[in-house]
ZAVO-174568 format. One line per field, with one value per residue: residue number from 1; y, z, x of N, C-alpha, C in turn; residue in one letter; chain. Coordinates in Angstrom, 3 decimals, padded with zeros to 6 digits. Atoms other than C-alpha are relative to their C-alpha. Example, Ala and Ser with C-alpha at 12.3 -4.5 7.8 and 13.67 -1.06 7.14 Angstrom:
2
n (1, 2)
nv (-001.190, -001.190)
nw (000.000, -000.060)
nu (000.890, -000.820)
cav (-004.500, -001.060)
caw (007.800, 007.140)
cau (012.300, 013.670)
cv (001.200, 001.090)
cw (000.000, 000.730)
cu (000.900, -000.770)
res (A, S)
chain (A, A)
# end
This chain:
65
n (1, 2, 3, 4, 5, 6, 7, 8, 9, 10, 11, 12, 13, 14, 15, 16, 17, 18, 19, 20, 21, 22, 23, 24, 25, 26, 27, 28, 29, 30, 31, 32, 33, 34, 35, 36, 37, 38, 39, 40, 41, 42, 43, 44, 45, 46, 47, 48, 49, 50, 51, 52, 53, 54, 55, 56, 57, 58, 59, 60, 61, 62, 63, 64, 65)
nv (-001.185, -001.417, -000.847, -000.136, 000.492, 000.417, -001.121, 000.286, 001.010, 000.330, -000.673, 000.437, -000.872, 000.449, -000.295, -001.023, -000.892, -000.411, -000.728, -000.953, -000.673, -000.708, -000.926, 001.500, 000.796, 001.588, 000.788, -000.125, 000.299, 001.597, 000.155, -000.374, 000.964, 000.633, -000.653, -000.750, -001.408, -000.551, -001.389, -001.669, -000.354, -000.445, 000.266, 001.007, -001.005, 000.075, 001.567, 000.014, -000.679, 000.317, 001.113, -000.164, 000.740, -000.527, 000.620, 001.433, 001.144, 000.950, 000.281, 000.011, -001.281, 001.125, 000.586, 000.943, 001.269)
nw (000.000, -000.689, -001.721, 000.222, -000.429, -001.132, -000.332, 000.153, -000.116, -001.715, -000.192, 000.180, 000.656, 000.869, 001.117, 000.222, -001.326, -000.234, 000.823, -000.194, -000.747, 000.325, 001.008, 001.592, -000.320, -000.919, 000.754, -000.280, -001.542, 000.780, 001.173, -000.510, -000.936, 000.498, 000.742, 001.111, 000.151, -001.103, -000.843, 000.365, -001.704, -000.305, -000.457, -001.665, -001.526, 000.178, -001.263, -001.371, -000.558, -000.981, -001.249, -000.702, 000.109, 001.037, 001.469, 000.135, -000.477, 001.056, 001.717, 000.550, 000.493, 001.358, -000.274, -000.853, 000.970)
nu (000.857, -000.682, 000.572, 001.303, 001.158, -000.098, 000.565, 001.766, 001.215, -000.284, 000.869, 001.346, 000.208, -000.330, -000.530, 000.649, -000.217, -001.721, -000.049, 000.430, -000.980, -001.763, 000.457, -000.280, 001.156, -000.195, -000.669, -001.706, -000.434, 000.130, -001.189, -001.808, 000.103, -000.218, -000.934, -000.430, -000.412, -001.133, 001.121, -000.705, -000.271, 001.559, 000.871, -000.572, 000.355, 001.220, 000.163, -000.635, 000.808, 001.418, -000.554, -001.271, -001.301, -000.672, 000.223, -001.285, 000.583, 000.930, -000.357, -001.485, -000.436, -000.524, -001.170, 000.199, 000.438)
cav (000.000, 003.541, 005.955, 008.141, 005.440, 004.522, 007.935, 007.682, 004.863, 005.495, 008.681, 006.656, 008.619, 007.184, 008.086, 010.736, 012.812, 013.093, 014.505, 017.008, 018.227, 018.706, 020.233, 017.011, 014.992, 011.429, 010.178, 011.560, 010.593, 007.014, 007.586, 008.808, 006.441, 003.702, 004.901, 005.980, 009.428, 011.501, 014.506, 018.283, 019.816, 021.856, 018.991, 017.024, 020.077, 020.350, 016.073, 016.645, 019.096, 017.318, 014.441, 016.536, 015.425, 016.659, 016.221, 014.249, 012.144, 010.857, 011.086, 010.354, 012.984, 012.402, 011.316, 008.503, 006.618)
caw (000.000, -000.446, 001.815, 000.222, 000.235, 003.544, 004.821, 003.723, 004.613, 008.639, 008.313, 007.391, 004.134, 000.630, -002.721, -003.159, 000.267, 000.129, -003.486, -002.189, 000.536, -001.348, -004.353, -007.434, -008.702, -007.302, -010.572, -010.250, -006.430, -008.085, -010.949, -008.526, -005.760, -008.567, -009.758, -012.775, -012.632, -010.411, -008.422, -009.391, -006.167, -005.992, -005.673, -003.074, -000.597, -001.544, -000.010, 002.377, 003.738, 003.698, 005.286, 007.978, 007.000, 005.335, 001.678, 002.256, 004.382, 001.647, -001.412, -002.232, -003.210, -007.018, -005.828, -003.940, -006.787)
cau (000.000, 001.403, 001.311, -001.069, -003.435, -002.340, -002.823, -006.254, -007.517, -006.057, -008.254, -011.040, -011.301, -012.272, -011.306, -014.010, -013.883, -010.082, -010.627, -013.338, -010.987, -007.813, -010.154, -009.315, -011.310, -011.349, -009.902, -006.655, -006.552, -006.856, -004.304, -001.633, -002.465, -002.363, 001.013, 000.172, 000.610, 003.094, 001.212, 002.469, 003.911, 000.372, -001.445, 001.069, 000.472, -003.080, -003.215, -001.149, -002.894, -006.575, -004.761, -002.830, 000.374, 003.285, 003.825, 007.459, 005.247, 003.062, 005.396, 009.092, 011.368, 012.681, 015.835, 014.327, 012.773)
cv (001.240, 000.767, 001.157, -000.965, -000.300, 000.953, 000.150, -000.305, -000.031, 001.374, -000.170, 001.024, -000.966, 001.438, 002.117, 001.215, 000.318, 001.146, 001.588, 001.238, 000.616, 000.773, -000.517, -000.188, -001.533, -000.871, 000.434, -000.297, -001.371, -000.534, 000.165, -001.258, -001.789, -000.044, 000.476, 001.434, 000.537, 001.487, 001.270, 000.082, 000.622, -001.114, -001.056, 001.175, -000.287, -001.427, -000.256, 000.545, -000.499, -001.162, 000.327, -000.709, 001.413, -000.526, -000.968, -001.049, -000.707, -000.046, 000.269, 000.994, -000.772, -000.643, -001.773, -001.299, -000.833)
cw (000.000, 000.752, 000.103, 000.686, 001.807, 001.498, 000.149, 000.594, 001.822, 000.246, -000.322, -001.285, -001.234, -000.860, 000.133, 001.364, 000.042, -001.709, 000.347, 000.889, -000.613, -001.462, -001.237, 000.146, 000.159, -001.378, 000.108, 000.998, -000.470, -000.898, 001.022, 001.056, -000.746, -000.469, -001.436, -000.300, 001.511, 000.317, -000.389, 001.729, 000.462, 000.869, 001.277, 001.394, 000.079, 000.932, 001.158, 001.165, 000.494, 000.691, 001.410, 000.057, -000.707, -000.972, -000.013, 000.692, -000.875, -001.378, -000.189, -000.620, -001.466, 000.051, 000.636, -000.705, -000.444)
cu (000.897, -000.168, -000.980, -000.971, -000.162, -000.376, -001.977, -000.888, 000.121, -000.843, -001.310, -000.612, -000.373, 000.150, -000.543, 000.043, 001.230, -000.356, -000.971, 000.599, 001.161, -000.820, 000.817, -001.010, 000.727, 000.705, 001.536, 000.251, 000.115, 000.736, 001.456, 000.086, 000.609, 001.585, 000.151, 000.439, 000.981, -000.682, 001.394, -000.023, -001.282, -000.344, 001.003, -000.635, -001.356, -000.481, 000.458, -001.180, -001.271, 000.103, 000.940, 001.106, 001.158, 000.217, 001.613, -000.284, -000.494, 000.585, 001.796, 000.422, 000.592, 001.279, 000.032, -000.521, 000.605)
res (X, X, X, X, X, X, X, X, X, X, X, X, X, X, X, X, X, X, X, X, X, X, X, X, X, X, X, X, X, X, X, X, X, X, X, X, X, X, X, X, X, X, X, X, X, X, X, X, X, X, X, X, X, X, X, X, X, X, X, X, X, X, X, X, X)
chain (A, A, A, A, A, A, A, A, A, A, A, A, A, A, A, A, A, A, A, A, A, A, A, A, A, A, A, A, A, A, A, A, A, A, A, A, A, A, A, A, A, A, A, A, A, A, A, A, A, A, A, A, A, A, A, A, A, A, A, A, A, A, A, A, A)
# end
Protein backbone atom coordinates (compact mmCIF):
# COMPACT_ATOMS: atom_id res chain seq x y z
CA UNK A 1 0.00 0.00 0.00
CA UNK A 2 1.40 3.54 -0.45
CA UNK A 3 1.31 5.95 1.82
CA UNK A 4 -1.07 8.14 0.22
CA UNK A 5 -3.44 5.44 0.23
CA UNK A 6 -2.34 4.52 3.54
CA UNK A 7 -2.82 7.93 4.82
CA UNK A 8 -6.25 7.68 3.72
CA UNK A 9 -7.52 4.86 4.61
CA UNK A 10 -6.06 5.50 8.64
CA UNK A 11 -8.25 8.68 8.31
CA UNK A 12 -11.04 6.66 7.39
CA UNK A 13 -11.30 8.62 4.13
CA UNK A 14 -12.27 7.18 0.63
CA UNK A 15 -11.31 8.09 -2.72
CA UNK A 16 -14.01 10.74 -3.16
CA UNK A 17 -13.88 12.81 0.27
CA UNK A 18 -10.08 13.09 0.13
CA UNK A 19 -10.63 14.51 -3.49
CA UNK A 20 -13.34 17.01 -2.19
CA UNK A 21 -10.99 18.23 0.54
CA UNK A 22 -7.81 18.71 -1.35
CA UNK A 23 -10.15 20.23 -4.35
CA UNK A 24 -9.32 17.01 -7.43
CA UNK A 25 -11.31 14.99 -8.70
CA UNK A 26 -11.35 11.43 -7.30
CA UNK A 27 -9.90 10.18 -10.57
CA UNK A 28 -6.66 11.56 -10.25
CA UNK A 29 -6.55 10.59 -6.43
CA UNK A 30 -6.86 7.01 -8.09
CA UNK A 31 -4.30 7.59 -10.95
CA UNK A 32 -1.63 8.81 -8.53
CA UNK A 33 -2.47 6.44 -5.76
CA UNK A 34 -2.36 3.70 -8.57
CA UNK A 35 1.01 4.90 -9.76
CA UNK A 36 0.17 5.98 -12.78
CA UNK A 37 0.61 9.43 -12.63
CA UNK A 38 3.09 11.50 -10.41
CA UNK A 39 1.21 14.51 -8.42
CA UNK A 40 2.47 18.28 -9.39
CA UNK A 41 3.91 19.82 -6.17
CA UNK A 42 0.37 21.86 -5.99
CA UNK A 43 -1.45 18.99 -5.67
CA UNK A 44 1.07 17.02 -3.07
CA UNK A 45 0.47 20.08 -0.60
CA UNK A 46 -3.08 20.35 -1.54
CA UNK A 47 -3.21 16.07 -0.01
CA UNK A 48 -1.15 16.64 2.38
CA UNK A 49 -2.89 19.10 3.74
CA UNK A 50 -6.57 17.32 3.70
CA UNK A 51 -4.76 14.44 5.29
CA UNK A 52 -2.83 16.54 7.98
CA UNK A 53 0.37 15.43 7.00
CA UNK A 54 3.29 16.66 5.34
CA UNK A 55 3.82 16.22 1.68
CA UNK A 56 7.46 14.25 2.26
CA UNK A 57 5.25 12.14 4.38
CA UNK A 58 3.06 10.86 1.65
CA UNK A 59 5.40 11.09 -1.41
CA UNK A 60 9.09 10.35 -2.23
CA UNK A 61 11.37 12.98 -3.21
CA UNK A 62 12.68 12.40 -7.02
CA UNK A 63 15.84 11.32 -5.83
CA UNK A 64 14.33 8.50 -3.94
CA UNK A 65 12.77 6.62 -6.79
Amino acid sequence: MNRLREARFFKRMNQYQLAISAGMHQSRISLIEKGYARPRPDEKKRLAQALGAKPEDLFLSEGDE
